[in-house]
N, C-alpha and C positions, 0 to 999 in steps of 0.2 A: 285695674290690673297693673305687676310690677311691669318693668321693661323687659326683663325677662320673657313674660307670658305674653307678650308683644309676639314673639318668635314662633312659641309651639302654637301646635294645631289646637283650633277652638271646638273639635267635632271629630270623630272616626268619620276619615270620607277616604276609606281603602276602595281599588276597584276591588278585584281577586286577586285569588293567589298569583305570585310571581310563576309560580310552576304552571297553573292552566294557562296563563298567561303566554307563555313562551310556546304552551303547544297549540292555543290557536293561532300566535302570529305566525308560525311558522306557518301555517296554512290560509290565512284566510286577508291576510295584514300585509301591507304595501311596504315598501321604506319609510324616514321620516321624510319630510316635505325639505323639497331644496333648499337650499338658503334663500331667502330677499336677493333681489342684483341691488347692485351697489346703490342707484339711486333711491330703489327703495326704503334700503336701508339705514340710506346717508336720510331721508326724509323724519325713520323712525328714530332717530337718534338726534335730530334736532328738534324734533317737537317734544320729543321727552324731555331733554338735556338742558330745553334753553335758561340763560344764565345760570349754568352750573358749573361750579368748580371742579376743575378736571388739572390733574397734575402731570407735568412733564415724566412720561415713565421711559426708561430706556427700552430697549429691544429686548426680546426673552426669546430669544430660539428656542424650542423645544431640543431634548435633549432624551436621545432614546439609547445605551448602550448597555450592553450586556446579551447575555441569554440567561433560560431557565427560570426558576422559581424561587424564590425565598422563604422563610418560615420568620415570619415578626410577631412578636406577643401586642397585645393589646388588652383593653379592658376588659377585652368581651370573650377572650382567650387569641390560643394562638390562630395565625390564618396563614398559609402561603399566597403567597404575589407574586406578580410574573417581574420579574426585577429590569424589563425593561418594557411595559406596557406601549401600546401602539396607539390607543383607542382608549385614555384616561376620561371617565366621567365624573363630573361635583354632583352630591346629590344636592346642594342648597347653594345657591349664588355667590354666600363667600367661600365656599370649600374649593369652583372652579376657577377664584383670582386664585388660590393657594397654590393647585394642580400650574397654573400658568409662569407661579414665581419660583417654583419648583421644576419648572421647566422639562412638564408632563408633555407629550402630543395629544390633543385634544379630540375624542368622537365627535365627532359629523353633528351634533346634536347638543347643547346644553340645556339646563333650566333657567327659568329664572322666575319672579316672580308672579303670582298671578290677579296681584291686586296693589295699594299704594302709587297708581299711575305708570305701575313698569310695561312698555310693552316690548322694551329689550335689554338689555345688560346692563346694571349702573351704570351712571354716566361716567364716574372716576375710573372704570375698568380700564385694562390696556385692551382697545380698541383695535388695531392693528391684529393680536395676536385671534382676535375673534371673528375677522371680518370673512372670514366663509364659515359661521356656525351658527346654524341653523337655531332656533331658538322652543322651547315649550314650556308653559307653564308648570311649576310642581310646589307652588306653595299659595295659601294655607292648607290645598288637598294636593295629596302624592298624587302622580300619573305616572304608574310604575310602568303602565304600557308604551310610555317613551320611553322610555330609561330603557326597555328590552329594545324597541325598535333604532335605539342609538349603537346599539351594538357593542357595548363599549367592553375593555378587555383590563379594566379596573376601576373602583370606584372608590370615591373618598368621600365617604360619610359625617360629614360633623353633626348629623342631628339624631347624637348616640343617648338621647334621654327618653326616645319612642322605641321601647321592645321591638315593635312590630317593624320598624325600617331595617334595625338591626337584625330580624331572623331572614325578614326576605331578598334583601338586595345580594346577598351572597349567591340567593338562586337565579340571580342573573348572570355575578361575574364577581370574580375573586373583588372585595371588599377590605378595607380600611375604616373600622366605625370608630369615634371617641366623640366623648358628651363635650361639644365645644360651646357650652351655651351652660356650665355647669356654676358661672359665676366668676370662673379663675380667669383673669385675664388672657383674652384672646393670643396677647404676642407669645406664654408660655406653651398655649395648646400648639401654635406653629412651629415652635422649636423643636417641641419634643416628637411633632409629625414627621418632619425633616430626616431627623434623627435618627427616628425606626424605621424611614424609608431609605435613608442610605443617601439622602441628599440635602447633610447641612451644610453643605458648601452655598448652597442658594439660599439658604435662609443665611447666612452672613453674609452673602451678597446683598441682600434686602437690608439689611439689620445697618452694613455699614452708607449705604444709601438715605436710610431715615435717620443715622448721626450724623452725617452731614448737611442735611438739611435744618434739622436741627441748630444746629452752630449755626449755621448763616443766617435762621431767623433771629435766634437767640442774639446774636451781635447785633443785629440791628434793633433792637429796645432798652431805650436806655435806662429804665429799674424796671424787671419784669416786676419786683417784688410787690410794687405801689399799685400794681393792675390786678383785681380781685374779680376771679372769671365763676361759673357754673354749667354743667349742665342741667339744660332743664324741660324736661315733657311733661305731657299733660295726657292724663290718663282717670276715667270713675271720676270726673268733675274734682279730680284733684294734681297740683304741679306735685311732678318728683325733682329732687336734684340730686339723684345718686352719682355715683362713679359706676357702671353699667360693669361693660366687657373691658375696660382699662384703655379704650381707644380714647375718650376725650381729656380724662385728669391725667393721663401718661402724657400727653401731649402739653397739657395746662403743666405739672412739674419736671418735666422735660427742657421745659423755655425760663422754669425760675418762677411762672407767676403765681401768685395767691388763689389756694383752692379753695373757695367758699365754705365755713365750716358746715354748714348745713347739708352739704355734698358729703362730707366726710364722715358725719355724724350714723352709727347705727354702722360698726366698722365699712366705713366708706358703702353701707348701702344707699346713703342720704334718708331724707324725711318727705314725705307725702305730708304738702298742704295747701290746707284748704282755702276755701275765699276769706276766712276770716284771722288764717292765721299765714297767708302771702309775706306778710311786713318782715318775718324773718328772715326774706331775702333781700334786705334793706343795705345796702352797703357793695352791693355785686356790681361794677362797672360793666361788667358783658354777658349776656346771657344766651348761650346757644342750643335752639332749642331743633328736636327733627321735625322737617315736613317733607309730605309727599312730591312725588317729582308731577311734572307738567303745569298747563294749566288750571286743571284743577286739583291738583296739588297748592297750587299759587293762593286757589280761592279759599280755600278750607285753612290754610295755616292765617290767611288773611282774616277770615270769621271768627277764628278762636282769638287771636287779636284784638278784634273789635267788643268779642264779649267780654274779656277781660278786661279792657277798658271802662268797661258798666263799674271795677270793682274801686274805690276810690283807695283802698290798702295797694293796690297790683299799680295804679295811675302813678302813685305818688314814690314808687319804686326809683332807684338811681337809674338801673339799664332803663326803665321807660323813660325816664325824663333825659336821660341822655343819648337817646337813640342807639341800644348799646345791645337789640335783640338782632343774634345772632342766626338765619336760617340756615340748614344745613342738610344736605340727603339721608334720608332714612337708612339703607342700608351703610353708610359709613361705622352707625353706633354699633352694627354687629360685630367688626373684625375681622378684617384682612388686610395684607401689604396695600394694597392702592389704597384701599379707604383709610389706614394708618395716615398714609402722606395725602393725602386728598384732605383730610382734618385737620392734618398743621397747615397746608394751603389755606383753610376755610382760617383760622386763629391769626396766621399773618396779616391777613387781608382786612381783618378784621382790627387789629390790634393797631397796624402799622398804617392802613389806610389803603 
């Protein structure tokens, strides 16, 4: 599978309708469950989190002003929004760092993942801004039955390439859908969301944060140019080294360094290869590649390590011989503000030592 189909669902796993839905909870359905108390929750975030890079983020107050409704166009047509929501839901894990840099108030309730080791919010998330929200699974199967029971009083859809999310979550609560997984680089889909929601002042609050960070890492390498990086996953018993959603090679030509051509190749889809044809990646001093969080995340990126060591092409590689493979969190490769700067964290650290 590409990286892409990493993302979308492998199976129709709908409950029902969003509409029966809403008329049994109203009758028969509880609230969502409390949050974790703190210790609970400090426990779930460190047995996920350990050794993971986590980026100094500022405060995001939420920011609620106005009244009334708005009418914004979209892909899927026009929708009004409530132009100063109370109760913002993400339907997919990065849509809710979006909602947070955007400086949404957040429902009582998020998703997050329901597989890859997650059992709470990435670990790079602003943590702070999450620490009373209650948590529920909603990927690779929806549970639109939390989404109803989170109450929420808007939602921001980025997973605008499944019809079906895009006809029902509107019958929960005024919706925002756009296909943020359509290939175009994550940072344009946040611009142009900003934009239509009346809040690009926060997305150049964001935008001037990861150019300065930027610059500081960038001073501190003395030829980015000599340093020849990649991403690279492994997927169908084959490595990819595309340029994905624009978070890792934005980062890698952001700093000056050398994007591997084979990353570029196939307009910066990259090449899928195989055991016999690895040698290609012959010349990459860094290779960073996603694994799952915890510790069995730790084991499984560790296994595929070891089998690819069986391969004497993959052994004899520069990043192998120079200790130059890079591990990094799964959800960063999708796109959003933290995982943005959480990825140039992971390249400093990496580059600089």
């Amino acid at each position: 599978m590409t990286p892409r189909t990493t993302l979308r669902p492998r199976a129709a796993a709908i409950l029902a309708g969003a509409a029966g839905l809403m008329m049994a909870a109203s009758c028969t359905t509880d609230a969502p469950a409390a949050p974790e108390d703190a210790a609970e929750r400090e426990a779930q975030v460190s047995e996920q989190c350990q050794d993971a890079v986590v980026p100094e983020l500022p405060e995001l107050p939420p920011v609620a002003e106005g009244a009334g409704t708005q009418t914004v166009a979209t892909g899927f047509g026009d929708v009004d929004l409530p132009v100063a929501p109370e109760a913002a839901l993400g339907m997919y894990t990065t849509d809710v760092d979006i909602l947070i840099w955007l400086r949404y108030p957040l429902a009582a309730s998020q998703p997050i993942r329901g597989d890859a080791g997650y059992t709470t919010f990435p670990c790079f998330f602003p943590q702070e801004a999450l620490a009373d929200v209650a948590t529920f699974a909603n990927y690779p199967e929806y549970d639109y039955e939390s989404v109803l029971l989170a109450e929420p009083d808007f939602i921001l859809n980025g997973l605008g390439y499944d019809p079906d999310v895009v006809a029902r979550l509107p019958e929960i609560a005024p919706t925002y859908s756009v296909d943020a997984f359509d290939g175009r680089p994550w940072m344009e889909h946040f611009e142009e969301t900003a934009a239509a929601l009346g809040r690009t002042e926060y997305f150049e609050e964001w935008k001037a944060l990861y150019d300065e960070r930027v610059a500081e890492v960038r001073a501190k390498i003395e030829d980015p140019a000599a340093i020849t990086v990649a991403p690279v996953g492994y997927w169908e018993d084959q490595f990819q080294t595309g340029c994905y959603a624009g978070v890792e090679c934005q980062v890698f030509e952001d700093l000056g360094l050398t994007v591997a051509p084979t990353s570029l190749a196939n307009d910066r889809e990259g090449e899928a290869l195989s055991g016999e044809t690895v040698g290609r990646m012959d010349g990459i001093d860094y290779a960073f590649m996603i694994r799952n969080t915890g510790e069995e995340g730790d084991a499984q990126f560790q296994q595929l390590l070891d089998d690819a060591a069986q391969n004497p092409l993959w052994a004899d590689l520069d990043f192998v011989q120079g200790d130059g493979i890079v591990g990094y969190e799964m959800e960063m490769t999708f796109g959003s503000p933290s995982g943005q700067l959480a990825f140039l964290d992971v390249v400093e650290r990496a580059v600089l030592g």
